[in-house]
KOLROMAR-201594 format. One line per 5 residues: number of its first residue (from 1); for each residue y, x, z of N, C-alpha, C. Coordinates in nm, 3 decimals, decimal comma. Last residue first. Layout:
BEGIN
NUM> Y/X/Z/Y/X/Z/Y/X/Z; ...
END
This chain:
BEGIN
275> 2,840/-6,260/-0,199/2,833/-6,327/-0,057/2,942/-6,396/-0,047; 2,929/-6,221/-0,517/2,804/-6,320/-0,458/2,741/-6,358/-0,296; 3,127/-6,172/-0,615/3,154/-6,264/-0,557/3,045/-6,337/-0,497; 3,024/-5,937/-0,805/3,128/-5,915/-0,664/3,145/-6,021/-0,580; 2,722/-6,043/-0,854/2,845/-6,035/-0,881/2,922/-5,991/-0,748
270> 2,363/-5,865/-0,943/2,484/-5,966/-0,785/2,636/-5,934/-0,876; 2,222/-5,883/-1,186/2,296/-5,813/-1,068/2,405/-5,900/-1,013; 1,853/-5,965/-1,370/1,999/-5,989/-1,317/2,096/-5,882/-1,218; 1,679/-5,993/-1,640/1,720/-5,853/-1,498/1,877/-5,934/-1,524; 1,326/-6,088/-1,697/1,506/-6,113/-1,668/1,561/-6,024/-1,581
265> 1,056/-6,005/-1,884/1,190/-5,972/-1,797/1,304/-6,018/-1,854; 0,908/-6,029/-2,115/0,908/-6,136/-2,006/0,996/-6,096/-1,916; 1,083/-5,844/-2,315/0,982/-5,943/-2,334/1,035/-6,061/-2,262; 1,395/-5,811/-2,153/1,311/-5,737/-2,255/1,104/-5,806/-2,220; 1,690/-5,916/-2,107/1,577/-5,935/-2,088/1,476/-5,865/-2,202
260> 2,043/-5,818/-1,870/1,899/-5,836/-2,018/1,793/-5,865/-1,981; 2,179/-5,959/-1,723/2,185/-5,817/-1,752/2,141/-5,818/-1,919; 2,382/-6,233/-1,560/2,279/-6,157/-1,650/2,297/-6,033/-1,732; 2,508/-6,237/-1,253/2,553/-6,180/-1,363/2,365/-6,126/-1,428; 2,467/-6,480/-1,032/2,404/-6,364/-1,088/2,463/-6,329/-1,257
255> 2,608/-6,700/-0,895/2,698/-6,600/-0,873/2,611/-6,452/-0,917; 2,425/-6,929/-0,890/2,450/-6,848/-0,774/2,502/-6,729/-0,792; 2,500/-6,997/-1,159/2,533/-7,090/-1,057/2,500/-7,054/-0,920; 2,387/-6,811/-1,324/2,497/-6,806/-1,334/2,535/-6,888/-1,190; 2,100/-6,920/-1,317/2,110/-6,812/-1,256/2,293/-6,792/-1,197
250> 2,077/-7,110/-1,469/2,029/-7,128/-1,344/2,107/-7,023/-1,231; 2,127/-7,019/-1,685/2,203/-7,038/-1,697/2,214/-7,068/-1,549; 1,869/-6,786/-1,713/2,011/-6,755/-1,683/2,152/-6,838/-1,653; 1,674/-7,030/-1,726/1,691/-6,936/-1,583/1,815/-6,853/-1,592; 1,670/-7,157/-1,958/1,715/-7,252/-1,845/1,743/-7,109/-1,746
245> 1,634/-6,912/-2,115/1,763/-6,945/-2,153/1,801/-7,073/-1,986; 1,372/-6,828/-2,059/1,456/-6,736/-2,031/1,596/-6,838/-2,024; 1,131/-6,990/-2,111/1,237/-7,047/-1,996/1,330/-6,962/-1,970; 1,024/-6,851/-2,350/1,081/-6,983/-2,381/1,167/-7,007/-2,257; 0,920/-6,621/-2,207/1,067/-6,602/-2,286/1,100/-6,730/-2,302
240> 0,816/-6,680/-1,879/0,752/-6,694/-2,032/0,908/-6,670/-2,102; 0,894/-6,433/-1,705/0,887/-6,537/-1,656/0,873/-6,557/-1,834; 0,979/-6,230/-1,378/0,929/-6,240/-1,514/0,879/-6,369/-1,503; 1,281/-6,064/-1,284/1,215/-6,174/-1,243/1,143/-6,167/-1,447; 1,470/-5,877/-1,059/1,412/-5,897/-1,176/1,324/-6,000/-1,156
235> 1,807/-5,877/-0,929/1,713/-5,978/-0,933/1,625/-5,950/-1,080; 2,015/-5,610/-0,773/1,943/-5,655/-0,873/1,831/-5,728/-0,813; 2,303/-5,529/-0,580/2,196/-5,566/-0,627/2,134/-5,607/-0,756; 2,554/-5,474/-0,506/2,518/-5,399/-0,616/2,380/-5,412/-0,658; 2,541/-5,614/-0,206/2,635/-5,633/-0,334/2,614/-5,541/-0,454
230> 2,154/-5,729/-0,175/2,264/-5,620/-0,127/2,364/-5,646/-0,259; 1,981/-6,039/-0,124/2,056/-5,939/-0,199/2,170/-5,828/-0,164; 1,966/-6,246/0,127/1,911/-6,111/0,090/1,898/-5,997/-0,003; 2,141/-6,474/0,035/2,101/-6,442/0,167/2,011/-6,275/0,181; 2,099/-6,527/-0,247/2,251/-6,438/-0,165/2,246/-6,365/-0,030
225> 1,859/-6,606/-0,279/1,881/-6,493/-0,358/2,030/-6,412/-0,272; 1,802/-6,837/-0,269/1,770/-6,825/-0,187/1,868/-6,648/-0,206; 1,801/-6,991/-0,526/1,893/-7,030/-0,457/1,883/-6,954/-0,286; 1,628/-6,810/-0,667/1,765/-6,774/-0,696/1,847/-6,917/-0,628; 1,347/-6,941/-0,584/1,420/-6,809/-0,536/1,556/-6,783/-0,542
220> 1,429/-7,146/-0,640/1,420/-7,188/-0,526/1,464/-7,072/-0,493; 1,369/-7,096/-0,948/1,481/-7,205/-0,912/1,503/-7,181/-0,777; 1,082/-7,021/-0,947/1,237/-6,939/-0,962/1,315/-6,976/-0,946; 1,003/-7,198/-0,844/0,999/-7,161/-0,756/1,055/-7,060/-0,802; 1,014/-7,413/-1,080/1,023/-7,426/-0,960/1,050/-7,358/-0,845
215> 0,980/-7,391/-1,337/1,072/-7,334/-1,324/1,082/-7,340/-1,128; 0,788/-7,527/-1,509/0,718/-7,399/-1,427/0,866/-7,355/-1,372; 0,876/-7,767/-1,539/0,916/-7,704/-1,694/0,842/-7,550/-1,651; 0,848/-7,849/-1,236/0,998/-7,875/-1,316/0,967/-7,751/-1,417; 0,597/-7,678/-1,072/0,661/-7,803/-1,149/0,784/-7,774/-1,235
210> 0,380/-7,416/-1,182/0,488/-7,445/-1,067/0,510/-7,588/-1,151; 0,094/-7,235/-1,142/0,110/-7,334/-1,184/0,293/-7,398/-1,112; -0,040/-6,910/-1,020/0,008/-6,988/-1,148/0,063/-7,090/-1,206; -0,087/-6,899/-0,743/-0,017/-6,823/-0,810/-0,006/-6,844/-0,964; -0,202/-7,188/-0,739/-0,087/-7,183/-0,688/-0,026/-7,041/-0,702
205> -0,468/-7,137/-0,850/-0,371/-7,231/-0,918/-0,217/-7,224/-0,811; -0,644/-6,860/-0,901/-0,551/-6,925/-0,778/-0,438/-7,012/-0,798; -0,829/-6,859/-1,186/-0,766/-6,790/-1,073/-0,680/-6,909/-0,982; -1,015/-6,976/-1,297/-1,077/-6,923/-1,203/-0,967/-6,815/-1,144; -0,882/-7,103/-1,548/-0,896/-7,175/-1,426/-0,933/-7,108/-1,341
200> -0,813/-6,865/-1,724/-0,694/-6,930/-1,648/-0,761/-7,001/-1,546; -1,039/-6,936/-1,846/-1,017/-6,832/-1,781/-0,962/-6,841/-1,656; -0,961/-7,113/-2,105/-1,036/-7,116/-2,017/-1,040/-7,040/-1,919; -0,626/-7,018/-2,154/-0,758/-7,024/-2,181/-0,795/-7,079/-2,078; -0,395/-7,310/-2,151/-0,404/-7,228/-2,114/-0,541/-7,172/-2,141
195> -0,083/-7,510/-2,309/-0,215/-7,481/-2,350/-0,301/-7,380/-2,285; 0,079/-7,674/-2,003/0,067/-7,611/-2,136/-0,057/-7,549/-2,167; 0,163/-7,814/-1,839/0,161/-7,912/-1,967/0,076/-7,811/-2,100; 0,145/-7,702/-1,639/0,070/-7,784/-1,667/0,069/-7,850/-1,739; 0,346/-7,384/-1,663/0,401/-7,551/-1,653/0,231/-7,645/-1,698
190> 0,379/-7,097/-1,499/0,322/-7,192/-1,626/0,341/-7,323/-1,592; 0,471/-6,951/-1,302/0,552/-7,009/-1,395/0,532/-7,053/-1,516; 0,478/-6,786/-0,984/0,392/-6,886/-1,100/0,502/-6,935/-1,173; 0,667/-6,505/-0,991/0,594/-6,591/-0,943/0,557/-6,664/-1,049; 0,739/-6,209/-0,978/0,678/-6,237/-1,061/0,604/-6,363/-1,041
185> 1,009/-6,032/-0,873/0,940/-6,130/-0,839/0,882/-6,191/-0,931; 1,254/-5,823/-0,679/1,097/-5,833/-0,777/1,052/-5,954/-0,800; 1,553/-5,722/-0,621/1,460/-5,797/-0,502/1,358/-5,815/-0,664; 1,673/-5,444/-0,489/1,614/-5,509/-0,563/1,531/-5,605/-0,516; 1,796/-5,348/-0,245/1,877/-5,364/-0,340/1,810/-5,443/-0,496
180> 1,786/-5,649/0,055/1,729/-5,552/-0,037/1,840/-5,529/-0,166; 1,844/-5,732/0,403/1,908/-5,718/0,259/1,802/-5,617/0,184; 1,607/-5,910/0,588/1,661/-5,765/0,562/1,748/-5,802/0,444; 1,438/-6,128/0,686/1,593/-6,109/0,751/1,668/-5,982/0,682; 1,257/-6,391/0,544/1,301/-6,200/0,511/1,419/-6,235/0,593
175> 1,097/-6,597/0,530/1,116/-6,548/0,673/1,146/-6,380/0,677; 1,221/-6,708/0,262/1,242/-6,799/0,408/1,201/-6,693/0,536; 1,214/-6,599/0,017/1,250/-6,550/0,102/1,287/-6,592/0,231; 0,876/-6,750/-0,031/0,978/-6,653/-0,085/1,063/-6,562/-0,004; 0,727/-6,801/0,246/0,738/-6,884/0,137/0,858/-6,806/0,051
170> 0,550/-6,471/0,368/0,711/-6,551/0,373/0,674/-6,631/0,260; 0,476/-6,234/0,563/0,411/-6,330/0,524/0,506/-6,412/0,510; 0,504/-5,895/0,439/0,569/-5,999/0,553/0,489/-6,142/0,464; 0,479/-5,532/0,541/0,445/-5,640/0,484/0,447/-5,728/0,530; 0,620/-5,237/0,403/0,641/-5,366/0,506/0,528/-5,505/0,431
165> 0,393/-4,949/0,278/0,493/-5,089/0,246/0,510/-5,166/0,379; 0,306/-4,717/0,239/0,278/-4,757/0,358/0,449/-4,876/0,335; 0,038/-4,529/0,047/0,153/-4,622/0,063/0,192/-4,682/0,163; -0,230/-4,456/-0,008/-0,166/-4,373/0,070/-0,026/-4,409/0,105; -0,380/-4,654/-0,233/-0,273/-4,555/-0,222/-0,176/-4,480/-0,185
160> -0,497/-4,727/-0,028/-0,593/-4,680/-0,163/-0,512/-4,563/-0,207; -0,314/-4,853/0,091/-0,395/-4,794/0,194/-0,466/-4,663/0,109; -0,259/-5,058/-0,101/-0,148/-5,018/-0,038/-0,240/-4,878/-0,027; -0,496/-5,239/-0,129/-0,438/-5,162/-0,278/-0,366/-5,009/-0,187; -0,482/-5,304/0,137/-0,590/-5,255/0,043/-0,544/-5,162/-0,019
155> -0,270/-5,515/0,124/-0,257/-5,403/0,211/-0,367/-5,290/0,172; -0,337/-5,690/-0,117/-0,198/-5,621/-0,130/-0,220/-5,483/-0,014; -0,519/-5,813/0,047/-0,547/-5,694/-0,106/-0,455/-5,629/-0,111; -0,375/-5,900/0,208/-0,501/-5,840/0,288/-0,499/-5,729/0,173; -0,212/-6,068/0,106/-0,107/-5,994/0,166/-0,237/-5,883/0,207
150> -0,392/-6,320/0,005/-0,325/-6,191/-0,082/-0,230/-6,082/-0,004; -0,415/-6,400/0,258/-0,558/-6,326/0,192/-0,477/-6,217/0,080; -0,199/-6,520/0,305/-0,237/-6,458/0,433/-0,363/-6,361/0,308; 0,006/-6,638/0,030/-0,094/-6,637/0,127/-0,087/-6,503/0,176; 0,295/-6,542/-0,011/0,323/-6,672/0,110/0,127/-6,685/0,140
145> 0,457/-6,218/0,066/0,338/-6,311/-0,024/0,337/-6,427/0,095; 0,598/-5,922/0,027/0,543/-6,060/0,048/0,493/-6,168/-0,025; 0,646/-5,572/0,072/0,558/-5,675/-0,017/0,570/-5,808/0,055; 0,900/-5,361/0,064/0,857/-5,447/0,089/0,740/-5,551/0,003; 0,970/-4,988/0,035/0,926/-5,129/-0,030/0,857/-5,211/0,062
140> 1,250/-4,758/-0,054/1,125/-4,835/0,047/1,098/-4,963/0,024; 1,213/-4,462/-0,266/1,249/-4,631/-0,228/1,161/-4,629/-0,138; 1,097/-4,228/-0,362/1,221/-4,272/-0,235/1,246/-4,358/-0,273; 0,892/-4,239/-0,550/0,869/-4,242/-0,396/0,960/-4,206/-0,347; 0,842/-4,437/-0,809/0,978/-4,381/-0,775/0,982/-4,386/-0,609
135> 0,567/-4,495/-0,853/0,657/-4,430/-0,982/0,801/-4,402/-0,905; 0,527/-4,560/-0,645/0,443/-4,492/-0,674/0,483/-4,370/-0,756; 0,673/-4,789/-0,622/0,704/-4,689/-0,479/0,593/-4,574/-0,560; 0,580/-4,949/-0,767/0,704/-4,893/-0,844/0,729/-4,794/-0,709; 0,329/-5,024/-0,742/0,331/-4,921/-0,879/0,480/-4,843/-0,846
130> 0,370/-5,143/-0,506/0,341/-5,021/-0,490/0,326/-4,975/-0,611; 0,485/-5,386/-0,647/0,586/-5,297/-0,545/0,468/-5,160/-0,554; 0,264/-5,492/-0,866/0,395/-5,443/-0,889/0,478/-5,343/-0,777; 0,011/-5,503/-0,660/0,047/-5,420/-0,776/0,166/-5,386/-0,895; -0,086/-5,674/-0,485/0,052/-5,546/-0,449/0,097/-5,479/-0,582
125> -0,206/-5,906/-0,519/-0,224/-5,784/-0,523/-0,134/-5,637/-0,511; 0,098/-6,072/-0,433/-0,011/-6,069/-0,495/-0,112/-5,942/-0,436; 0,390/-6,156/-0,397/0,346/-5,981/-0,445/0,168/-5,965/-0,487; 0,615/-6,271/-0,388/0,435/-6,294/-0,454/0,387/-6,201/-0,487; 0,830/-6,023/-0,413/0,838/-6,107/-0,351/0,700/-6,232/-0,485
120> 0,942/-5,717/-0,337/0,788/-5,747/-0,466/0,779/-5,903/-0,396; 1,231/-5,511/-0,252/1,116/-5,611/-0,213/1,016/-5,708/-0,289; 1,378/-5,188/-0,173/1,259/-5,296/-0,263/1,209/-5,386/-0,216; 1,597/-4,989/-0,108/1,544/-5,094/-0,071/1,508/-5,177/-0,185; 1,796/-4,803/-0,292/1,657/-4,752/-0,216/1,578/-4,883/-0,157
115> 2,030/-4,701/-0,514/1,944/-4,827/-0,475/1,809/-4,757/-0,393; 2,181/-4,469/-0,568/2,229/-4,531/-0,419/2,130/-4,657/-0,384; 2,102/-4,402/-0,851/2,039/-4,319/-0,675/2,088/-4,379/-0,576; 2,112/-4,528/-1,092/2,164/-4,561/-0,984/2,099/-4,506/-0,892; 1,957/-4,442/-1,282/2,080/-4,487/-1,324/2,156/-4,493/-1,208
110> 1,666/-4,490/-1,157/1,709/-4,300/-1,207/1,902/-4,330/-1,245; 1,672/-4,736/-1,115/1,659/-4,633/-0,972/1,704/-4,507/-1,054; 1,668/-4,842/-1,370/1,757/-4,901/-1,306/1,748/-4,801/-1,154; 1,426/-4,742/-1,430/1,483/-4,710/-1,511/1,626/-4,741/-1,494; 1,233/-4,876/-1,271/1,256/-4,730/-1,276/1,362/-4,703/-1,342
105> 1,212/-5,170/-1,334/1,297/-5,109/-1,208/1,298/-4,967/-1,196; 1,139/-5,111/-1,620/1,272/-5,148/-1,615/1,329/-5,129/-1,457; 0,895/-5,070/-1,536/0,959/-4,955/-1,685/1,131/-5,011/-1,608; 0,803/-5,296/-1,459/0,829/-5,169/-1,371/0,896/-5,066/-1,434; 0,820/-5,447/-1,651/0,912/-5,463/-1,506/0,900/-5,351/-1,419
100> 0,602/-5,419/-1,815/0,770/-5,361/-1,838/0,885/-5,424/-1,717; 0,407/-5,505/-1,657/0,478/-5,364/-1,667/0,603/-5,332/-1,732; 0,351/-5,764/-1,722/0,407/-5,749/-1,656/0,411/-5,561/-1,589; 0,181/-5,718/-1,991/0,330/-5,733/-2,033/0,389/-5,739/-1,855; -0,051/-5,688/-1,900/-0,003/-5,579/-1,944/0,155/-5,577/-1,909
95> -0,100/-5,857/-1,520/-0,106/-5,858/-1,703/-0,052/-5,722/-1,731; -0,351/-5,819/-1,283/-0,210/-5,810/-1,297/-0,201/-5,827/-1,493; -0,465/-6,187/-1,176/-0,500/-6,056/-1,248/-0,430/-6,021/-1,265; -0,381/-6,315/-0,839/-0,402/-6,333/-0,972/-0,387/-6,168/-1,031; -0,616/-6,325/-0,540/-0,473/-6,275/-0,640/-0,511/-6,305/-0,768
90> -0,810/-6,477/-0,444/-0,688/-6,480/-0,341/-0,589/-6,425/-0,436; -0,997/-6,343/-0,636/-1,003/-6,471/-0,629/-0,879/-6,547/-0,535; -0,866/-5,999/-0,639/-0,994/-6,097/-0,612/-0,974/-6,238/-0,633; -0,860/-5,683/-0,700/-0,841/-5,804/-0,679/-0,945/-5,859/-0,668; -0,735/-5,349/-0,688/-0,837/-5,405/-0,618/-0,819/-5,547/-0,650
85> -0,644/-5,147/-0,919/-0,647/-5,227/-0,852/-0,729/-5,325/-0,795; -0,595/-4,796/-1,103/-0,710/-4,943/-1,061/-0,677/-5,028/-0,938; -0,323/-4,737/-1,323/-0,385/-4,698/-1,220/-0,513/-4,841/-1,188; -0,196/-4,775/-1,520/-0,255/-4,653/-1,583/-0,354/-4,647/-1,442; -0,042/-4,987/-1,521/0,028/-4,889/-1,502/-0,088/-4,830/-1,490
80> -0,383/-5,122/-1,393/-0,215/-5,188/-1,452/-0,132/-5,051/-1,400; -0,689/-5,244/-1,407/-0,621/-5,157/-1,443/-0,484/-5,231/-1,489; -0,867/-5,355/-1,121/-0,816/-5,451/-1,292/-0,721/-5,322/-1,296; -1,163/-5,556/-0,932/-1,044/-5,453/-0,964/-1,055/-5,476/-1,123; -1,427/-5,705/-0,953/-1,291/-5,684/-0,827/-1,198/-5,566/-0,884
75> -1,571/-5,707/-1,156/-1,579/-5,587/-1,055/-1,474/-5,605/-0,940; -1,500/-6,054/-1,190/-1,641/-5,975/-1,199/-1,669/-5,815/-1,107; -1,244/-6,015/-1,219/-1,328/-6,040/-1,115/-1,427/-6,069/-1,092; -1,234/-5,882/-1,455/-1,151/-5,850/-1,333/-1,230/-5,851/-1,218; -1,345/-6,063/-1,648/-1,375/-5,956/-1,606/-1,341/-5,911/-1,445
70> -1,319/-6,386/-1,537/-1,246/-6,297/-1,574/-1,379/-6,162/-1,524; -1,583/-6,638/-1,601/-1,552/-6,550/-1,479/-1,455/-6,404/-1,559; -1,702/-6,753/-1,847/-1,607/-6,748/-1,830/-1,485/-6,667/-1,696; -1,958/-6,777/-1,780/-1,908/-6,912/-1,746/-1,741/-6,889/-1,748; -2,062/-6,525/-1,892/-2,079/-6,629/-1,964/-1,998/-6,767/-1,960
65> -2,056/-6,393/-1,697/-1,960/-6,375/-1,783/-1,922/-6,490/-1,859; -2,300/-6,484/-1,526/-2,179/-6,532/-1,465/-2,010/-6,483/-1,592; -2,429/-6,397/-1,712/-2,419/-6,509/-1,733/-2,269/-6,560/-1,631; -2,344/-6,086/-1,648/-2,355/-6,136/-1,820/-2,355/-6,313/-1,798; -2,480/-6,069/-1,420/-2,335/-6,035/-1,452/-2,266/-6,120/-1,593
60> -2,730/-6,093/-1,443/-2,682/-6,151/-1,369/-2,525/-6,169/-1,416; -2,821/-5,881/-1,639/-2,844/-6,054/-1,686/-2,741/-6,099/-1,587; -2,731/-5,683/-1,529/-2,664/-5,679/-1,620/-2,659/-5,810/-1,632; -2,901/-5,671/-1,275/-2,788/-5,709/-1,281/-2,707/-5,712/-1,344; -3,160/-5,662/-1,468/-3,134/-5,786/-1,392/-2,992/-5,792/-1,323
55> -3,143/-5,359/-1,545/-3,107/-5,463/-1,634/-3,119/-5,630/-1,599; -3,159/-5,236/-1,337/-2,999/-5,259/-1,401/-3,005/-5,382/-1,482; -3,402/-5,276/-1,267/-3,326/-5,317/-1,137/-3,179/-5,346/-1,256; -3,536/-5,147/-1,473/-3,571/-5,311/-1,488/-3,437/-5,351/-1,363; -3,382/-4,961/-1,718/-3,414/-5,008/-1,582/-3,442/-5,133/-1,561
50> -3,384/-4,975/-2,098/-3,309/-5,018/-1,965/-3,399/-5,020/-1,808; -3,441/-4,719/-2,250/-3,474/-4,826/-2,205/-3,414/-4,858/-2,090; -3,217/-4,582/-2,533/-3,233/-4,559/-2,391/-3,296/-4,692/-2,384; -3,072/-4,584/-2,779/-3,213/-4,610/-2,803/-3,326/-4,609/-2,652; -2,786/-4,491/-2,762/-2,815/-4,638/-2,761/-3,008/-4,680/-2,743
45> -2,676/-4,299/-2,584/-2,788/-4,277/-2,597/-2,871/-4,447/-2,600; -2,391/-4,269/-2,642/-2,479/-4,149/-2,661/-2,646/-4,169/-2,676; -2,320/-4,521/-2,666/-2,334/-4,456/-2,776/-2,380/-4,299/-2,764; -2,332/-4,508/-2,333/-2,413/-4,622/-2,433/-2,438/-4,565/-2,533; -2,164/-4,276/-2,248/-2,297/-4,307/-2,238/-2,360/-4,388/-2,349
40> -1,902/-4,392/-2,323/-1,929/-4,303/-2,377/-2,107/-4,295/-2,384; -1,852/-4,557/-2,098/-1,917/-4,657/-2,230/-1,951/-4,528/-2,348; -1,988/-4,441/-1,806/-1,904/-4,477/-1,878/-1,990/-4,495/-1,993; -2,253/-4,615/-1,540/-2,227/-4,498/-1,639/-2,118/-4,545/-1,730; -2,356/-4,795/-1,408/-2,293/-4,692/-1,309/-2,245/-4,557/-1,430
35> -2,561/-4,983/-1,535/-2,543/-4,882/-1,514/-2,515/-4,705/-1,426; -2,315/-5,207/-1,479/-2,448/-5,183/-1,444/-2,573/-5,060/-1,376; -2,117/-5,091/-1,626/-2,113/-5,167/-1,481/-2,231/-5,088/-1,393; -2,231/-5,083/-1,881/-2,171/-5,002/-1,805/-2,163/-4,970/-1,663; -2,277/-5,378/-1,906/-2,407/-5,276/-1,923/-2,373/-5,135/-1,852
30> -1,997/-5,469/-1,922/-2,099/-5,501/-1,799/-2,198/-5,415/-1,791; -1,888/-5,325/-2,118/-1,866/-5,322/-1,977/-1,921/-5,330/-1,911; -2,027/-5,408/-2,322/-2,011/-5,281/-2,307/-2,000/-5,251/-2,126; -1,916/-5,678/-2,313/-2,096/-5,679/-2,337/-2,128/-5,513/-2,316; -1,694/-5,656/-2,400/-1,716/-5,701/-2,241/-1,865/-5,684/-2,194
25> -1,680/-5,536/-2,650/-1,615/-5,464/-2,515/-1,660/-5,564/-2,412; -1,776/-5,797/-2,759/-1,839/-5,641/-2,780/-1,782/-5,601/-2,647; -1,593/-6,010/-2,714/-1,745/-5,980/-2,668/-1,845/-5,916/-2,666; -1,365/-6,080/-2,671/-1,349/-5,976/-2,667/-1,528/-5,974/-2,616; -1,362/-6,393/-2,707/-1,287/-6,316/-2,817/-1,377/-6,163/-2,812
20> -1,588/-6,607/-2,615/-1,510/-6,495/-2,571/-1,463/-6,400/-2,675; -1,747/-6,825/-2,665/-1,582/-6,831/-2,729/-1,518/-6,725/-2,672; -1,965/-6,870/-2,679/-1,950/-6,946/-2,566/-1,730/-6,927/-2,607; -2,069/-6,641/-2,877/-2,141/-6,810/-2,913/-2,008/-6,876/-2,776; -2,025/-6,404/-2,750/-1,950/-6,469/-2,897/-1,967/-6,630/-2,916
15> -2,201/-6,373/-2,557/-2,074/-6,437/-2,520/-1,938/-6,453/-2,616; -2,437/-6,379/-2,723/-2,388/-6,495/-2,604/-2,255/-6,499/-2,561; -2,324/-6,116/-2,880/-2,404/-6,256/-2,911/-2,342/-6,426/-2,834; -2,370/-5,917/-2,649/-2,218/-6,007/-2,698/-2,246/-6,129/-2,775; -2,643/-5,991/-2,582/-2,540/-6,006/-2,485/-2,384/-6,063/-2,581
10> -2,750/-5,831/-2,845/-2,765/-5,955/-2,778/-2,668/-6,029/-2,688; -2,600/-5,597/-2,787/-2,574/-5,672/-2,944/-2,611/-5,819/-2,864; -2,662/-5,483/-2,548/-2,517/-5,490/-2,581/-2,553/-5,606/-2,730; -2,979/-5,434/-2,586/-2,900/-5,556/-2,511/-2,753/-5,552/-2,541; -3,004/-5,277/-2,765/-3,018/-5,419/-2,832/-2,981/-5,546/-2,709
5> -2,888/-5,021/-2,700/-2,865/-5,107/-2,807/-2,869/-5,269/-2,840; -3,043/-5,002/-2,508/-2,919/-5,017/-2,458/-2,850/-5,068/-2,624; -3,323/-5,201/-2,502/-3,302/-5,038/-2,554/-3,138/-5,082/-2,467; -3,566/-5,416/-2,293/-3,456/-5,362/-2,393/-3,396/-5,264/-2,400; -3,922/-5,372/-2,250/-3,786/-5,368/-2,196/-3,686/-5,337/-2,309
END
């Protein structure tokens, strides 16, 4: 039987040969996984023989790694804002860089105490609205999502975290009747033209892929945007920096005053003239 040494070396091996960048740490993980023990373990006690039960769900794990299966969803859950999230094959993985949207709706709630209404519109895995009801518990937050399965994780996540969000099943904002002071929204916005990993395919091509340049369904939101924006509102929206310049100008034409953008955030606010 193999040591814990020589399967991590082997293992990343394979998933060095197949083009996984990160094939030490993932070859860590899984054995971890496995296990049931942190990665501290391994290097404590690399010369350990493996279990024959772990070490068939390490193989198992490891090839399904192999085909490229996101970590993520390999364990079902994915760390964002410091906390664990539940996902699955119904949500897409949360990214790093989509945290500085939450840096930025906190940071827009401590400036302004009169904003209390939130709404996380593709909310996905919930993991933008309930980070930010998490990080700033007097707001009230809304999650929607146009699937029925991601609104299930989203309620999950919610539940995990003692959170108790609205939750509405809506093509953006087609079946919101409420005003919000922020409205969130991190929808698909890669364009099929463009270079993506391998990876990329095993999530939910409709939380990733939009038409017109990926601009599609930010386009749709910010024509939708008056009908449920409060007058001192804010529109954040993330979205690749190359389409920053079409979406403000997009933006201007429903009466959104651009704020700034920091990476992948656009932060807009309602003009006086926007009902």
């Amino acid at each position: 039987m193999p040591t814990i040494d020589y399967w991590i070396k082997a293992a990343s091996k394979k998933l060095a040969k197949v083009g996984i960048k990160s094939s030490n740490l993932d070859a860590e993980i899984i054995l971890s996984e496995s296990l049931k023990k942190d990665r501290s373990y391994l290097r404590a006690y690399p010369d350990k023989t493996l279990p024959i039960i772990d070490l068939m769900v390490a193989n198992w794990l490891l090839s399904r790694r192999q085909k490229k299966l996101p970590i993520a969803y390999l364990f079902k859950r994915k760390e964002f804002f410091g906390r664990s999230f539940h996902v699955n094959k119904s949500t897409l993985i949360p990214r790093p860089e989509t945290e500085t949207l939450i840096e930025v709706v906190s940071s827009i709630l401590q400036h302004d105490k009169n904003l209390k209404s939130v709404i996380d519109i593709g909310t996905g895995s919930g993991c933008i609205g309930i980070t930010c009801k998490l990080e700033n518990p007097k707001i009230s937050i809304t999650l929607s999502d146009i699937s029925k399965q991601a609104l299930k994780i989203a309620e999950k996540n919610a539940t995990k975290y003692k959170i108790k969000p609205v939750l509405i099943q809506s093509n953006l904002l087609k079946n919101i009747r409420s005003n919000f002071d922020i409205i969130i929204a991190n929808l698909p916005y890669v364009d099929s033209s463009w270079q993506v990993s391998p990876e990329l395919k095993h999530e939910p091509k409709n939380a990733l892929y939009a038409k017109d340049n990926g601009l599609e369904y930010i386009k749709k939101l910010l024509d939708q945007t008056s009908n449920n924006l409060s007058n001192n509102g804010y529109v954040i929206i993330e979205a690749d920096p190359t389409q920053h310049k079409s979406i403000i100008n997009y933006a201007k034409q429903h009466n959104l005053i651009f704020e700034k953008s920091i990476d992948f955030c656009l932060v807009f606010k309602a003009s006086s003239r926007h009902h």
